[in-house]
MDTraj code that builds the backbone (N, CA, C; nanometers):
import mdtraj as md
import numpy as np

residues = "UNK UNK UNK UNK UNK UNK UNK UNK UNK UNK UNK UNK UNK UNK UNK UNK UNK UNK UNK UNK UNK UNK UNK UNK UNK UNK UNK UNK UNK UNK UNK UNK UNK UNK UNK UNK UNK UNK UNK UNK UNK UNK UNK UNK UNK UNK UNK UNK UNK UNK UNK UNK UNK UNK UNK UNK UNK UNK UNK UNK UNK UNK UNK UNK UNK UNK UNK UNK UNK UNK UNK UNK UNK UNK UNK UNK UNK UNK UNK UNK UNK UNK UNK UNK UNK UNK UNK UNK UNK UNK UNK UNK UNK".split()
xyz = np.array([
    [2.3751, 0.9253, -0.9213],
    [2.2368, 0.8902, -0.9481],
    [2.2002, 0.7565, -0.8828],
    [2.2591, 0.6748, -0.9335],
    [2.2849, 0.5386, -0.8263],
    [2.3082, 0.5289, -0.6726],
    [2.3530, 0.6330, -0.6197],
    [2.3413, 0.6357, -0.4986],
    [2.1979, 0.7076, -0.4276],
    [2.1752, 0.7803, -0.4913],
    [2.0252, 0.8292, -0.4748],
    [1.9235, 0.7720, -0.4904],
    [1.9264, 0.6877, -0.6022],
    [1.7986, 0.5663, -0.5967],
    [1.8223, 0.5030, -0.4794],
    [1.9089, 0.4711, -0.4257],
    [1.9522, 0.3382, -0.3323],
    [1.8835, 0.3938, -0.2122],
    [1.9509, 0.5450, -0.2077],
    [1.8915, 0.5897, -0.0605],
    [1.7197, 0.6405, -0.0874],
    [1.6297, 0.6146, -0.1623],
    [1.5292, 0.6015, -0.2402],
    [1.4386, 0.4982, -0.1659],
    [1.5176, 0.4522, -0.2085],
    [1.5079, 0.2866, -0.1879],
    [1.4988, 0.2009, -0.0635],
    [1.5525, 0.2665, -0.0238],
    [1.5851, 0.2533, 0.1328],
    [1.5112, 0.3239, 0.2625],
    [1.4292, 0.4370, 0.1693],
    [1.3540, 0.5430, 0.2758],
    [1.2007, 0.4644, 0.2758],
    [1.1802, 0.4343, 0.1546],
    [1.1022, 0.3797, 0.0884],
    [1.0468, 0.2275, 0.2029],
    [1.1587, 0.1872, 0.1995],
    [1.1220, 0.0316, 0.2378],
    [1.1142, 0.0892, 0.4100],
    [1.1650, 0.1383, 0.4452],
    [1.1653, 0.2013, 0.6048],
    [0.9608, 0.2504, 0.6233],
    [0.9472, 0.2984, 0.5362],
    [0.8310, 0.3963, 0.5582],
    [0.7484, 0.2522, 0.5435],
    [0.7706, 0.1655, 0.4324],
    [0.6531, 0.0438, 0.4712],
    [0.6795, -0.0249, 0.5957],
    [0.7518, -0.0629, 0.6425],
    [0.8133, -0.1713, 0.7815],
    [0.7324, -0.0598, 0.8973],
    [0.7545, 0.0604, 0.8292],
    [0.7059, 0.1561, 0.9676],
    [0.5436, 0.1787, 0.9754],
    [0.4472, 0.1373, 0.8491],
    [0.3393, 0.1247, 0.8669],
    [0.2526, 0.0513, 0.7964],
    [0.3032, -0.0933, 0.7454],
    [0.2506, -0.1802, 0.6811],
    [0.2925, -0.3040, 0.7684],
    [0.2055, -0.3682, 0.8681],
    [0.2129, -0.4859, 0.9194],
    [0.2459, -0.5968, 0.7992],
    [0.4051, -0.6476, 0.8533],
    [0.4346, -0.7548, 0.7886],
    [0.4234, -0.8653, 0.8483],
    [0.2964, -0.8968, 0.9288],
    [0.2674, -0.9973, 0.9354],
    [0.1665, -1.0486, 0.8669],
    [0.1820, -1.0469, 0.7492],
    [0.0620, -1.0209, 0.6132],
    [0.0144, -1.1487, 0.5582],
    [0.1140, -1.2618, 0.6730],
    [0.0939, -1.4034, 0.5959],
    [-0.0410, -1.4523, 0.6479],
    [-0.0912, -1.4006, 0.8120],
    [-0.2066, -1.4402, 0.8476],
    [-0.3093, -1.3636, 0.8307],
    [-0.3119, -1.2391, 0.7341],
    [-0.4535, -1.2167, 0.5986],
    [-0.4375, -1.3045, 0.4889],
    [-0.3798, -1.4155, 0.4606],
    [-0.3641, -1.4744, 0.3216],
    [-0.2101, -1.4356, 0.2668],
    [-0.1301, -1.3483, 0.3156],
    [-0.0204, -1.3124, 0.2032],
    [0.0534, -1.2124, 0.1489],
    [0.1350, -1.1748, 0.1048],
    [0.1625, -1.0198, 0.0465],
    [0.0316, -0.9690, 0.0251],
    [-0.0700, -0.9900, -0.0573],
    [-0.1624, -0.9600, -0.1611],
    [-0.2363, -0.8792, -0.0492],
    [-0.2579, -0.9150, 0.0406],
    [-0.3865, -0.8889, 0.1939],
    [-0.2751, -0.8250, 0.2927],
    [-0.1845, -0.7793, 0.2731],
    [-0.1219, -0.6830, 0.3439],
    [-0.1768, -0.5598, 0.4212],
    [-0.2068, -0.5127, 0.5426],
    [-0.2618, -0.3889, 0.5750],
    [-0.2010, -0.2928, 0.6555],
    [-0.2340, -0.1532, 0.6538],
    [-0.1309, -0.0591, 0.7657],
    [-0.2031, -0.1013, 0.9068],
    [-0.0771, -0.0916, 0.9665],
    [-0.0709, -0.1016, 1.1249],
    [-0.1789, -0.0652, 1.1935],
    [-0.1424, 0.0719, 1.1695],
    [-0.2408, 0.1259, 1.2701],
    [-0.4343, 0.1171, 1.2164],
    [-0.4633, 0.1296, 1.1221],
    [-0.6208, 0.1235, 1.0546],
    [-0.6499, -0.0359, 1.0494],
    [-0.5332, -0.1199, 0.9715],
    [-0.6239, -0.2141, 0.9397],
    [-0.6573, -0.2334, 0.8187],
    [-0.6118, -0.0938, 0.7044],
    [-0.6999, -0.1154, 0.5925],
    [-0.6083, -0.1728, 0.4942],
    [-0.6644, -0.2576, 0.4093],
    [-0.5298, -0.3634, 0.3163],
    [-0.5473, -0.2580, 0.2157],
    [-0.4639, -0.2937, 0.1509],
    [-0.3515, -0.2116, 0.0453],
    [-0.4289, -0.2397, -0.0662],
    [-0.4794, -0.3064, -0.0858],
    [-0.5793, -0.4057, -0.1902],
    [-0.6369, -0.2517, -0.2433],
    [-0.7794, -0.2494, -0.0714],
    [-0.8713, -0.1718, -0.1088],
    [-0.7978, -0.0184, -0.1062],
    [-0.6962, 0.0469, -0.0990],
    [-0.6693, 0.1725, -0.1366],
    [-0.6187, 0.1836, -0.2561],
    [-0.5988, 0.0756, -0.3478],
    [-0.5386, 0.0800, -0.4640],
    [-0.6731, 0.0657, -0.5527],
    [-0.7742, -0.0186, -0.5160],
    [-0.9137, -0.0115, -0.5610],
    [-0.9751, 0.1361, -0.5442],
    [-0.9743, 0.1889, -0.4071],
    [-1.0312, 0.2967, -0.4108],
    [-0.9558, 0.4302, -0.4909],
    [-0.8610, 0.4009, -0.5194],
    [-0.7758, 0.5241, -0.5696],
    [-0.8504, 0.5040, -0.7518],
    [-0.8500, 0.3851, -0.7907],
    [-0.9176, 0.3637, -0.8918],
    [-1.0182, 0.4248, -0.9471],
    [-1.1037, 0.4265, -0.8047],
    [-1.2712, 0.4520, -0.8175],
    [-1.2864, 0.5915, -0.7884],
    [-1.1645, 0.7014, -0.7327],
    [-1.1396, 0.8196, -0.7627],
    [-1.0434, 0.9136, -0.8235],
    [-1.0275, 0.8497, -0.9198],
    [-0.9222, 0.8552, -1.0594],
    [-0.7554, 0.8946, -0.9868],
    [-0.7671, 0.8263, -0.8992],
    [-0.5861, 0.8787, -0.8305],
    [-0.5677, 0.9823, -0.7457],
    [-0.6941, 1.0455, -0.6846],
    [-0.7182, 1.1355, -0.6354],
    [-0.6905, 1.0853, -0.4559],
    [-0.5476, 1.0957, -0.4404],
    [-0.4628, 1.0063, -0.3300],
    [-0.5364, 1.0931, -0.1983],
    [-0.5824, 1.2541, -0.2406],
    [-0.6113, 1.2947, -0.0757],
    [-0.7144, 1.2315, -0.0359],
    [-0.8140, 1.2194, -0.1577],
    [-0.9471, 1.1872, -0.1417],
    [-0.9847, 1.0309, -0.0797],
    [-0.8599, 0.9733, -0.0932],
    [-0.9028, 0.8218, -0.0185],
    [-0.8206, 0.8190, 0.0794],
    [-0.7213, 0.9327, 0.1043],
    [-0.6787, 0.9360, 0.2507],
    [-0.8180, 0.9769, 0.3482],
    [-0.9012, 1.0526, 0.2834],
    [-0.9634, 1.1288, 0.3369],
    [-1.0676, 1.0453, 0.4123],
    [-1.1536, 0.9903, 0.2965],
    [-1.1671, 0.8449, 0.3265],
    [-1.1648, 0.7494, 0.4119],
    [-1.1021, 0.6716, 0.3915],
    [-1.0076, 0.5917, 0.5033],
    [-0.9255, 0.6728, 0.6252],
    [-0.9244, 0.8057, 0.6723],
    [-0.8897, 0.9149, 0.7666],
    [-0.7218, 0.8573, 0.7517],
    [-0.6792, 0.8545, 0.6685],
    [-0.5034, 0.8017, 0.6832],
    [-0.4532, 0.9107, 0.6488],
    [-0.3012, 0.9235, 0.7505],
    [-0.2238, 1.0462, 0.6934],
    [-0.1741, 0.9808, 0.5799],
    [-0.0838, 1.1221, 0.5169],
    [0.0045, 1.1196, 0.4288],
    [0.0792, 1.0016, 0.4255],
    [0.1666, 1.0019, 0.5057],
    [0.2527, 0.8920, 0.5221],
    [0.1878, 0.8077, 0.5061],
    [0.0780, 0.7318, 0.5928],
    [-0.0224, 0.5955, 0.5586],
    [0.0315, 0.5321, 0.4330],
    [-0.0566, 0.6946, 0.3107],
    [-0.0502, 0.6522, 0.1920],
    [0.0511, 0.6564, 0.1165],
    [0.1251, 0.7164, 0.1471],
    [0.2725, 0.6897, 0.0758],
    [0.3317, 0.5207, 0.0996],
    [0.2752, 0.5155, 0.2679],
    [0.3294, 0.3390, 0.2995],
    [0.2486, 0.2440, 0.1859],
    [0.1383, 0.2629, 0.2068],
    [0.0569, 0.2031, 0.0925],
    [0.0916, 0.1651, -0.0594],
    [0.1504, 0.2903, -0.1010],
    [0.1321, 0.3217, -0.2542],
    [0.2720, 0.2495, -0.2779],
    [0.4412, 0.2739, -0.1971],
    [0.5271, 0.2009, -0.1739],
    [0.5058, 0.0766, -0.1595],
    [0.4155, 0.0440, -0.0850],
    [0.4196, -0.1061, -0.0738],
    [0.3566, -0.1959, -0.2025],
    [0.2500, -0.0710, -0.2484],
    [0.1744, -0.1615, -0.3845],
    [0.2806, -0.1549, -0.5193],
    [0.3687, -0.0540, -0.5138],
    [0.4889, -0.0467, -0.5862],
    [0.5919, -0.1938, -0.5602],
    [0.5861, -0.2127, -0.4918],
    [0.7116, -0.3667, -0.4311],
    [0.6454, -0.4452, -0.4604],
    [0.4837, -0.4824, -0.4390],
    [0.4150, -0.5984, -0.4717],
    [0.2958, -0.6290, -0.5469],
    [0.3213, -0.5447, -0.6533],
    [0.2076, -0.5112, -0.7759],
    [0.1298, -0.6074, -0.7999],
    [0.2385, -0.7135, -0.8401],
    [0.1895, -0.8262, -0.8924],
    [0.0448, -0.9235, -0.8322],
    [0.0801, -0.8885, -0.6778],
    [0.0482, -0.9620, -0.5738],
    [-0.1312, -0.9231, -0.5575],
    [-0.0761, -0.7308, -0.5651],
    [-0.1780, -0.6990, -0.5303],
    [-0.3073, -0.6604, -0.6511],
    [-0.2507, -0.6900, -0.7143],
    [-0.3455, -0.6596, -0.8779],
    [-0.3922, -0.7596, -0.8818],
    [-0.3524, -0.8992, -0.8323],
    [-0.3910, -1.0514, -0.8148],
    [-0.5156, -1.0536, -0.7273],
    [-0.4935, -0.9796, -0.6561],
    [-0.6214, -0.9748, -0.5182],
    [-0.7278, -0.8806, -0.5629],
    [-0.7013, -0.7957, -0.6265],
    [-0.7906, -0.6883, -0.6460],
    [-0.8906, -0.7820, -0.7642],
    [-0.8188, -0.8655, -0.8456],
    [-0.9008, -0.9519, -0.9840],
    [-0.9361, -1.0422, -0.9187],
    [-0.9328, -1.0856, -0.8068],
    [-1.0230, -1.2108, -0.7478],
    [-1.1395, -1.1260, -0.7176],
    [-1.1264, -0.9949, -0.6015],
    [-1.2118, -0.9416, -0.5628],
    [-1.3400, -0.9247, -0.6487],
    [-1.2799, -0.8503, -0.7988],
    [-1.4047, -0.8198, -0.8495],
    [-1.4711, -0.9886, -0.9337],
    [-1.3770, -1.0813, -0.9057],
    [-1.4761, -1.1928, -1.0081],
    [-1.5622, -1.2405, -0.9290],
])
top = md.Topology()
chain = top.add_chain()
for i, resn in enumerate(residues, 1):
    res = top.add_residue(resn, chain, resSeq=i)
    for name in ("N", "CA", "C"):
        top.add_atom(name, md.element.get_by_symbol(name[0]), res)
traj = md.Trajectory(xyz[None], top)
């Protein structure tokens, strides 16, 4: 079981490096992180998933991101919750 999380874990962090620009320090930070190829921060797909009750095709659809995109996305808001729940509560104050 432990070895399966790991390799989990590991597919996981591959799929963000492979479409979440980590050069995230010159948007501000983890928090302002965005995929590579769109541009769109992680912020607003975790907002928009909000504003369509989790309905993940519907803001791929959206934002035109594949699958993967949002899996990079949803992985990445998984690693940096904290960060990004931080950004999303500035946004709306």
């Amino acid at each position: 079981m432990a070895a399966s999380r790991q390799q989990s874990d590991l597919d996981e962090q591959q799929l963000v490096e492979k479409h979440i620009g980590l050069d995230y320090e010159r948007y501000g930070g983890r928090a302002d992180a965005r995929l590579k190829q769109s541009g769109v921060s992680v912020w607003a797909i975790v907002t928009y998933l909000g504003v369509y009750d989790g309905d993940v095709d519907e803001v791929a659809r959206i934002y035109d991101l594949s699958k993967e995109e949002m899996d990079a996305a949803l992985a990445y808001y998984r690693r940096n919750k904290k960060y990004v729940d931080a950004r999303i509560l500035l946004n709306e104050a």
